[in-house]
C-alpha positions in Angstrom: 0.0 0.0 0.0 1.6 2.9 -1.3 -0.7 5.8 0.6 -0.4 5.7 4.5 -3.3 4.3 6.3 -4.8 3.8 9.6 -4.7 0.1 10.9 -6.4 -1.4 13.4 -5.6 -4.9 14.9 -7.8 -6.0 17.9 -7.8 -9.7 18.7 -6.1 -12.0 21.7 -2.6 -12.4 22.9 -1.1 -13.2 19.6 -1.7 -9.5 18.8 -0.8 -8.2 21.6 2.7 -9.9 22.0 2.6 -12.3 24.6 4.7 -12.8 26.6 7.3 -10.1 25.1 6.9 -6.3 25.5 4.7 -4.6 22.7 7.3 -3.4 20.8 8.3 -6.6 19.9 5.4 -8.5 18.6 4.4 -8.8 15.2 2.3 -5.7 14.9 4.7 -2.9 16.0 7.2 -4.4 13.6 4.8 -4.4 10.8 4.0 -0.4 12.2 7.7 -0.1 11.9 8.6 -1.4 8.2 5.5 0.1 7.1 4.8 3.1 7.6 1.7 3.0 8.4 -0.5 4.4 11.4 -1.2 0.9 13.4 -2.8 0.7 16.4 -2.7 -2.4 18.3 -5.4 -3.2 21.0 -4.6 -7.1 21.4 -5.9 -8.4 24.8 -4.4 -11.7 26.5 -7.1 -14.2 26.7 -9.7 -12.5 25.0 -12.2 -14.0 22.8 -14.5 -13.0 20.3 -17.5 -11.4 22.5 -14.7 -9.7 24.0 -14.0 -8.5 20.6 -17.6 -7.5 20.3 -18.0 -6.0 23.5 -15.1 -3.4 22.9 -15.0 -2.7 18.9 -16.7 0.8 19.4 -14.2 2.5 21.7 -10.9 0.3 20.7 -11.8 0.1 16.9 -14.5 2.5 15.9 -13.6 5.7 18.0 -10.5 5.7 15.9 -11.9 5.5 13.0 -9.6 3.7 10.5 -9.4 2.5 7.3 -8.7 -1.2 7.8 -9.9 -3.5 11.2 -7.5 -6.6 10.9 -9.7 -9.1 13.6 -7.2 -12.1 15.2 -9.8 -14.4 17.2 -10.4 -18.3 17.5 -8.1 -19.9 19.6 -9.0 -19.1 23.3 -13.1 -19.7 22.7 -11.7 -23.8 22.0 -9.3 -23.7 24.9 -11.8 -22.1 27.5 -14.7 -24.5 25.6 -16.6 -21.5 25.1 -17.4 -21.7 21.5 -17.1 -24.2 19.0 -16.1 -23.7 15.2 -19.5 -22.9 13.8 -20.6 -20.5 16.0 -17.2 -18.9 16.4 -17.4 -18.1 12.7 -20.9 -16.6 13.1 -19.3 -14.4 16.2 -16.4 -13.1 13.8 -19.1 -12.4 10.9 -20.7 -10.1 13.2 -17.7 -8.4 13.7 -16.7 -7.9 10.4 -20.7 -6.7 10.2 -19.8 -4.1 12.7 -16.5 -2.5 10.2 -18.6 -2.5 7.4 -21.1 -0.8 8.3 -18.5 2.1 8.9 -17.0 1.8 5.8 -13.9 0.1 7.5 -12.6 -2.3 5.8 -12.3 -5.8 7.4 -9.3 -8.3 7.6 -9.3 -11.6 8.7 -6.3 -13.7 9.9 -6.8 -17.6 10.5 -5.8 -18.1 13.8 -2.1 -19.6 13.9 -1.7 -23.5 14.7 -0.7 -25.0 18.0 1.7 -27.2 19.2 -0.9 -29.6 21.2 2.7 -31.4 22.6 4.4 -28.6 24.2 1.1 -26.7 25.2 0.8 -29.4 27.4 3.9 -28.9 29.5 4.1 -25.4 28.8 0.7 -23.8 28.6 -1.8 -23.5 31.4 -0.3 -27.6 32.4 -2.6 -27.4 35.4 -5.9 -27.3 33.4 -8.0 -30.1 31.7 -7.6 -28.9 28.0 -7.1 -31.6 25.6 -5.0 -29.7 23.2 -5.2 -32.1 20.0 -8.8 -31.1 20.2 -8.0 -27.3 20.3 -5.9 -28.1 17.2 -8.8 -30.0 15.2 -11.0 -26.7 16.2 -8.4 -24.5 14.7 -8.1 -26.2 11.6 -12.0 -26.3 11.0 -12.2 -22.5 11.9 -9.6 -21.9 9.6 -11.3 -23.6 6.8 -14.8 -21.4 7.7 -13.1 -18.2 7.2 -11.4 -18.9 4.1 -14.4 -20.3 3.0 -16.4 -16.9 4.2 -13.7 -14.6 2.8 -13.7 -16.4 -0.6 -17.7 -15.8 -0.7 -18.2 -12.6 0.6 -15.1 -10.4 -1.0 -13.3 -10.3 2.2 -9.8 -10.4 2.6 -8.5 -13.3 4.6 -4.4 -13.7 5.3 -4.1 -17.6 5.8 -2.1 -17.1 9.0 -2.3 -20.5 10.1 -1.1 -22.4 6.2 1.9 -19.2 6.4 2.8 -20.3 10.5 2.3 -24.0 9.6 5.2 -23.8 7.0 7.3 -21.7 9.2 7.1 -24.3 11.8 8.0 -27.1 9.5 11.3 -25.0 7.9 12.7 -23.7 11.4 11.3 -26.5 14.0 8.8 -25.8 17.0 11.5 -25.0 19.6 12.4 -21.8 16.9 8.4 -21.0 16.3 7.1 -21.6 19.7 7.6 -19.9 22.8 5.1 -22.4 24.9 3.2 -23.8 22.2 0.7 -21.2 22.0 2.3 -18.3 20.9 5.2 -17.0 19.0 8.8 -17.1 19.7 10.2 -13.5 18.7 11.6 -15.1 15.5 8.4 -15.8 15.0 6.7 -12.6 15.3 9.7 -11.2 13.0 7.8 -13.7 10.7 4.6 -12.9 11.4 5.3 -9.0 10.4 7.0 -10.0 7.4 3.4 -11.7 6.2 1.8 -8.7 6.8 4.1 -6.6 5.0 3.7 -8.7 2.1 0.0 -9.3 2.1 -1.4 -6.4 4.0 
């Protein structure tokens, strides 16, 4: 994008850097290379209603020309949502930047490493992380599918993350299984800089 432009990305802990310090995750690098006015309002944990329940004042006060939504990972760990209805969540919330002629991008929530969640993510809780992983994969699937359907522009996070793992290994991608080394955040921006 040649003209600078005002970006919004709202969405868990992947957006907002976890567990690094936020200039180091994936969205102040991509402010950095650029150029362009990003603000970031990733919350740890959050979900999609949390998404919902705070797009007017962290997304529509600001009024910018691109919302890029990062969701569908913590709804299968906390077994708040399943795949289907996730989907119908984040359609309402691409609902919500269209109708103020902001324009909406999806990222497919990045993969997991079910093996080394388990001994290094939230160990202490009954999550069966294989199932997390099928969840992901069939979430990933309903927004390419919607994005394909409806003109909206999806960045297949998880397929670019899944190839990443395979060239550099998991101990390189994954801080805990969950989320992003910094290597991997270097990564991540380097996507958005290409298909942003």
């Amino acid at each position: 994008m040649s003209n600078r432009i005002k970006i919004v990305f709202i969405g868990n802990s992947i957006i907002n850097g976890f567990p690094y310090d936020r200039n180091q995750e994936f969205v102040s690098l991509y402010r950095e290379a650029s150029g362009n006015e990003v603000i970031n309002k990733g919350v740890n944990g959050d979900t999609v209603h949390g998404i919902m329940r705070r797009f007017v004042q962290d997304v529509l006060v600001h009024k910018p020309d691109v919302a890029v939504i990062l969701t569908g990972t913590n709804e299968f760990i906390y077994k708040e949502s399943l795949p289907e209805q996730c989907m119908k969540d984040i359609v309402n919330v691409v609902e919500l930047a269209k109708a103020q002629a902001i324009n909406p991008v999806l990222l497919t929530p990045l993969p997991i490493d079910p093996g080394m969640a388990e001994t290094r993510w939230m160990v202490c809780d009954d999550v069966d992380y294989e199932a997390v992983q099928d969840q992901i994969v069939e979430l990933k699937k309903l927004i390419n599918k919607y994005g394909e359907e409806n003109k909206i522009k999806v960045i297949d996070t998880f397929y670019a993350f899944s190839e990443y793992v395979d060239l550099v290994g998991e101990q390189t991608a994954y801080y805990d299984g969950i989320h992003p080394t910094r290597e991997g955040h270097q990564f991540l921006a380097e996507i958005m800089r290409k298909f942003l």
